[in-house]
C-alpha positions in Angstrom: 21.2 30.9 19.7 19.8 33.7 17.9 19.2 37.3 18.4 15.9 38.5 16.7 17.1 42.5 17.0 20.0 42.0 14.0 17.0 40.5 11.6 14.7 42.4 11.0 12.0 42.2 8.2 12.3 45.9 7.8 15.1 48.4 7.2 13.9 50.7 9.5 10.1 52.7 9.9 10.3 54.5 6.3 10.8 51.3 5.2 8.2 49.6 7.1 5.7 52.0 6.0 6.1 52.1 2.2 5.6 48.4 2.6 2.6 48.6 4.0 1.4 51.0 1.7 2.5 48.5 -1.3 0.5 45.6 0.2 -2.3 48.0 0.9 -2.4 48.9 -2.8 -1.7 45.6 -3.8 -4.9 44.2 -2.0 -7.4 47.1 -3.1 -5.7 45.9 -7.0 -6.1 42.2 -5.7 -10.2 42.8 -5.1 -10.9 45.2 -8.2 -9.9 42.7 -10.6 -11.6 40.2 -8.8 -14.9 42.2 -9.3 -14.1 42.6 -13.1 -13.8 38.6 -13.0 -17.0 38.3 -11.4 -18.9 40.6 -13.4 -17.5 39.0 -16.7 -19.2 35.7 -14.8 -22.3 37.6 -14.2 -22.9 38.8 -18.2 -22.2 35.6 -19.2 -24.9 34.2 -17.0 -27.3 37.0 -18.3 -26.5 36.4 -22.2 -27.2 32.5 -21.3 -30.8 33.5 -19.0 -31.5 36.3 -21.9 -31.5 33.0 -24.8 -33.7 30.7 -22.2 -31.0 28.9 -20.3 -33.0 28.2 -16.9 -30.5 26.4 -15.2 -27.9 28.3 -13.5 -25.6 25.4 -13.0 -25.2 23.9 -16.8 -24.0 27.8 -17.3 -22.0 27.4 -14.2 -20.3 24.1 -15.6 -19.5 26.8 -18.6 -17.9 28.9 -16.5 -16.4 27.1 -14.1 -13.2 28.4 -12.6 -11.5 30.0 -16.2 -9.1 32.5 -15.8 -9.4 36.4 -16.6 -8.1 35.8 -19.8 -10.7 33.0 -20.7 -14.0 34.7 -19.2 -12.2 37.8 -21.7 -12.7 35.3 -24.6 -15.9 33.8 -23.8 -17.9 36.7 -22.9 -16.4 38.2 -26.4 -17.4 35.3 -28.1 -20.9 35.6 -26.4 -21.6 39.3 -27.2 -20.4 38.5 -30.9 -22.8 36.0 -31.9 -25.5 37.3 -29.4 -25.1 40.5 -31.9 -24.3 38.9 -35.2 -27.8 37.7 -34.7 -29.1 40.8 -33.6 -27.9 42.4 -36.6 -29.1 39.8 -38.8 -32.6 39.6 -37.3 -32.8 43.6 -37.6 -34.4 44.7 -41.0 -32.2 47.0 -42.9 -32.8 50.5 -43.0 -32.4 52.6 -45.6 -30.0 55.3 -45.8 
């Protein structure tokens, strides 16, 4: 026999509220990064399409399902050969 009124998953309304505002928080955090995570997956898609890959998936099979810390790496990686080349491919000026 149990009596639900001496658990309860609050201490009391103040309680119940600042939870709620955590989670809340915690969510709107929770979908940001998500959206930085998906935008990382997007550049990386564009620097393959801007050096002729037409086929979504073999970038997609790059991509897969890496982390934060992985899509970090790669679309560094990306951006610092896509511009070593630039640079290389740019006559110098002079100064």
């Amino acid at each position: 026999m149990s009596d639900t009124s001496t658990f309860s998953e609050f201490a009391d309304d103040e309680h119940r509220a600042q939870a709620e505002e955590w989670l809340l928080e915690l969510g709107r955090f929770a979908v940001g990064f998500e959206r930085v995570c998906e935008g990382m997956r997007h550049t990386i898609l564009f620097m393959f399409q801007s050096e002729g890959l037409q086929h979504p998936g073999l970038a997609q099979v790059i991509i897969g399902e890496k982390s934060s810390a992985e899509l970090q790496v790669l679309v560094g990686a990306l951006f610092a050969e896509l511009r070593a080349r630039t640079d290389e491919a740019e006559p110098t000026r002079p100064t």
